[in-house]
N, C-alpha and C positions, 0 to 999 in steps of 0.2 A: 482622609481615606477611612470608610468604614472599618472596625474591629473584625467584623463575621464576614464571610461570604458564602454564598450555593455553592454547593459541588455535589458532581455523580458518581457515588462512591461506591467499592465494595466491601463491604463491612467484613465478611467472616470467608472463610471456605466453603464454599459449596453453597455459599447465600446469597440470595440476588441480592442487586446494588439498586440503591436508592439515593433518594436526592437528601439532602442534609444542610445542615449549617457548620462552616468548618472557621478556624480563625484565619482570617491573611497572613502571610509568610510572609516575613521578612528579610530582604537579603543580604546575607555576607558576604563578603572580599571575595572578589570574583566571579558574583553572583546577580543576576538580572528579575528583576521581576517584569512580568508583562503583562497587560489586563486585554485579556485573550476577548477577540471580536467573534472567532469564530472556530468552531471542532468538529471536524467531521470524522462520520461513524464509522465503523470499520466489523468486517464478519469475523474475525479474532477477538473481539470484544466479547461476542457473546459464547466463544468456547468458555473465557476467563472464570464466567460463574461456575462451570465446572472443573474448574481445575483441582486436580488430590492435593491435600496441603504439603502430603511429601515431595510431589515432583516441584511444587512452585516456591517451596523454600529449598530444596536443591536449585531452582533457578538464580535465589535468593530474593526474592520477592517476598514483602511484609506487609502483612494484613490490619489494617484496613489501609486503601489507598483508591486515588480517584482514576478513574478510568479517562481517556481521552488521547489519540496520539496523534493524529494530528490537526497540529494549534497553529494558530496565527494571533496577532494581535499588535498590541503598542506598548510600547515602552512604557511602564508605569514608574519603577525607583530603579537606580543602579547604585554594586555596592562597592565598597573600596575598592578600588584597583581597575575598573571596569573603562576602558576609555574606547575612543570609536563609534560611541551609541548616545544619543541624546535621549529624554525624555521625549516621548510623543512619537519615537520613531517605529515603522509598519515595520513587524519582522516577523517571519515563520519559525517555529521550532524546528529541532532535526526529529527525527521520530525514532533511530533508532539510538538506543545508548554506546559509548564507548569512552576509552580511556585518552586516547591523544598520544599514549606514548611506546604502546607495546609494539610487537615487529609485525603485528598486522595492521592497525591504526599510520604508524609510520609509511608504510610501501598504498596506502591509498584504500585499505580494505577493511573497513573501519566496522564495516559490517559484519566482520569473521571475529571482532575483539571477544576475546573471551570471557569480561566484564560486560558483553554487552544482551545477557540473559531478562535483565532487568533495566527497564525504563522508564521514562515519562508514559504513564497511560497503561504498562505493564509493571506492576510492582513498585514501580513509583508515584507519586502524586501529577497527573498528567493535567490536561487542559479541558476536561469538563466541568469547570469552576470560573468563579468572576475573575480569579487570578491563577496565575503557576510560575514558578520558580524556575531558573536555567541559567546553567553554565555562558561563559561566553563564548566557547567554544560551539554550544547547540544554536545561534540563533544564525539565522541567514535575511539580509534586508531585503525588502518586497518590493522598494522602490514605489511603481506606482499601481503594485498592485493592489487589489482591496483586499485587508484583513481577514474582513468577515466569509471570503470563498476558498482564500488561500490554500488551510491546512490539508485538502488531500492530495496536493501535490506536491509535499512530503515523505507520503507512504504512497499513495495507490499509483501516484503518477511517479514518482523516482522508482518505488519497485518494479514497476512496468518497464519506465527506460531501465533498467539494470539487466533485467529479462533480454529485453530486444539487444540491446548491447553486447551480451551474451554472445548472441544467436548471430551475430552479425558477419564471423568470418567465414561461415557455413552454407551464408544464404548470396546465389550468384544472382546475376542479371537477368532479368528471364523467370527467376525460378517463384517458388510457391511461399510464402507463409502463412500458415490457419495459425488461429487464437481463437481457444478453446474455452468457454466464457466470456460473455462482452459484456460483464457488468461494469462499475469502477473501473479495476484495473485493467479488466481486458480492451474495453475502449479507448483508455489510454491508450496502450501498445498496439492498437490498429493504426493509431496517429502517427508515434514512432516510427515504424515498419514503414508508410509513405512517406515521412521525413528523409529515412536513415536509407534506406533500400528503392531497386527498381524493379521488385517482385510485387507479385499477386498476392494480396492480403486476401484471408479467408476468415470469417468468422463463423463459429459456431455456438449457436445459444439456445436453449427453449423458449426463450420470450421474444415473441415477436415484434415486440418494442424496445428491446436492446438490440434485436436484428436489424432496424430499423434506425437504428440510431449510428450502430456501427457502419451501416454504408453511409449514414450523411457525414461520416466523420473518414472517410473512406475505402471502408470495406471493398473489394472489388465481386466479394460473392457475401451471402451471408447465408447460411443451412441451418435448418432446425437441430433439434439438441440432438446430443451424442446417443445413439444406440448401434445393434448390433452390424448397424450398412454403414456406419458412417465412414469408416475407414477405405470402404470399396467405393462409396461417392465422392471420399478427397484423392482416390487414386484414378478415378474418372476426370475427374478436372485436370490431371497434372500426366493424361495420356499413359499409367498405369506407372509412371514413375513413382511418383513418391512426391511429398512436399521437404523442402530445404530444411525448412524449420517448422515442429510447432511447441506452442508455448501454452500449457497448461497452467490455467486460473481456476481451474476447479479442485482436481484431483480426488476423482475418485475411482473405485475400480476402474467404472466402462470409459472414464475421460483416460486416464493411465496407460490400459490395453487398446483403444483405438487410436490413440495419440499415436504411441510406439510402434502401432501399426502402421501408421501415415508418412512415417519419415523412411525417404529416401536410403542408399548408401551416401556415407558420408556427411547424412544430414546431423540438424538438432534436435532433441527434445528437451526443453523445460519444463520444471514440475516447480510451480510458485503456488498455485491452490492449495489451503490447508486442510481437505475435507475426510484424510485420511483413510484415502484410499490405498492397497495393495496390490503389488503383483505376484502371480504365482505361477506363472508361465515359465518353461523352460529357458534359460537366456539364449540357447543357439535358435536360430529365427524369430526369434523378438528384438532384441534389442539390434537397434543400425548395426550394419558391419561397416565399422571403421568411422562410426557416426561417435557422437557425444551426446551424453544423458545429463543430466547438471540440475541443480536443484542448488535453496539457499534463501535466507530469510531476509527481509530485510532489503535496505541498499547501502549505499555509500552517502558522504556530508556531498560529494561532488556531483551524485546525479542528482542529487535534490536540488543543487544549484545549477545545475543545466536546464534539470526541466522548470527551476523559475523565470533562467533567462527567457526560453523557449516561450513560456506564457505571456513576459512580459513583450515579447517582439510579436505576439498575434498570434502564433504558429501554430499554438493548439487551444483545444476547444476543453475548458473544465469544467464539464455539465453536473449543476447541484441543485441540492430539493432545501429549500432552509425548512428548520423547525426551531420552535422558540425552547426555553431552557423548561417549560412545561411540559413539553412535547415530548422529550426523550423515548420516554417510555413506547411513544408512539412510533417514534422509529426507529425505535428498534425490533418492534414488534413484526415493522414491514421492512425491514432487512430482513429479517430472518425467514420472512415468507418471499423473498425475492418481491416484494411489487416494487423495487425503484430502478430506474434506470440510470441514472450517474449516483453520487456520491450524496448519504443525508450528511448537512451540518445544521449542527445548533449554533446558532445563532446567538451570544452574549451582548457585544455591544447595545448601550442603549443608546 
């Protein structure tokens, strides 16, 4: 095994990350190393360059660290005490961090840990590198899925079903769900929603090739992006009612205030977008009567293992753009201008 490896790091606060030569970690007692096939990109990645150094060491995140979160790959060394994993074996990371043993991690909500501020890919050393480092706790086997596609249904595709899971006791037979964003994650949660439900999925997006994509993956309507009709066009579809549920992947003001205009009494709205949008509308006729509002980062170790069985039985579609470990820079350049329609990964295995 080589000494050095690549990685896509961020060096300082407030400094963009670059590619570098970092040494290979080596693992202790309890500890896995994996030589990652493949990392897909993620639009939190690029708030990270701007992050204040106050708030990210209040997160407790330590600078420099590699960006990547979610990783797939193979088993490269295990270290004492590690059993259950062979060398060579296909496994995904978890994407988000936590503890195992506090009274959220315990009751399944592993996503709520209060250790879980910082991670692989967030203040940790994640999977934009030839190798990364993990608990035995974080990895989940792929079976026979491929390495190299895996890692966004760890974050885009688990937070998605976590979303729709959500939203599930909310949403009747008959009734409506819009997803608001159909990039990555929103695409996922269109899947979901015809998985999980026997409602009308709605998507809405400005790209007309996420539009486009969302109905080959089931959409039952798909609508141009959110402005100031859109909430009177998903209360046209749903006969002036309202929609059951909708699930925000963008979040911003106009996605926010049309959302919450959209839902029914009794409905949902989720807010999973990080785009840091506000509301400042009155709460009496804004917010559902008798509906739920719900927001929350991240998911759980258990829908990341649903949504691998889900992939590994055919059931959903994990649409990805590969880019090689040169690339990076390239896409991220077109995430952040939105041209991609699923999920970029770089690509490592050679």
């Amino acid at each position: 095994m080589a000494e050095t490896m690549r990685a896509y790091r961020m060096s300082g606060w407030g400094d963009a990350p670059g590619a570098t030569a970092v040494p290979v970690p080596r693992p202790g007692p309890g500890q896995v190393l994996v030589r990652v096939a493949g990392c897909g990109l993620c639009r939190s990645d690029l708030t990270m360059r701007r992050m204040p150094r106050a708030i990210g060491e209040r997160l407790g995140w330590a600078m420099p660290f590699t960006l990547g979160h979610e990783t797939a790959g193979r088993i490269a060394a295990l270290g004492a005490g590690v059993d259950g994993l062979a060398e060579g074996d296909p496994v995904a990371l978890v994407a988000t961090g936590s503890c195992g043993t506090c009274r959220f991690c315990v009751r399944g909500l592993d996503n709520s840990c209060p250790r879980g501020s910082a991670g692989r890919g967030y203040g940790l050393d994640g999977g934009l590198a030839d190798y990364v480092l993990a608990g035995r706790r974080g990895l989940l086997p792929l079976g026979g899925l491929d390495p190299r596609h895996a890692g966004p249904l760890t974050d885009a595709g688990a937070t998605a079903y976590h979303a729709v899971r959500r939203s599930l006791p909310r949403i009747v037979p008959g009734g409506t769900a819009v997803v608001l964003g159909a990039g990555g994650l929103g695409a996922f949660a269109v899947q979901f929603l015809r998985l999980l439900t026997a409602a009308r999925v709605v998507a809405v997006d400005p790209s007309q090739d996420r539009r486009a994509y969302a109905e080959s993956v089931g959409a039952h309507h798909a609508l141009s992006g959110v402005d100031e009709n859109t909430a009177d066009r998903l209360r046209a579809l749903t006969g002036g009612l309202g929609a059951d549920a909708v699930l925000d992947f963008v979040g911003t003001d106009a996605t926010i205030a049309a959302g919450l205009a959209s839902v029914r009494p009794a409905g949902a709205y989720g807010l999973v977008g990080s785009a840091g949008g506000r509301l400042t509308a009155p709460w009496f006729g804004t917010l559902p009567k008798d509906g739920e509002v719900y927001t929350f980062q991240g998911s759980t170790i258990a829908d990341a293992q649903e949504v691998i069985a889900l992939a590994a039985a055919g059931l959903i579609r994990n649409e990805v753009e590969e880019f090689g470990f040169d690339g990076v820079d390239e896409a991220y350049t077109r995430l952040a201008a939105g041209g991609l329609t699923g999920r970029a990964v770089v690509v490592l295995e050679r």
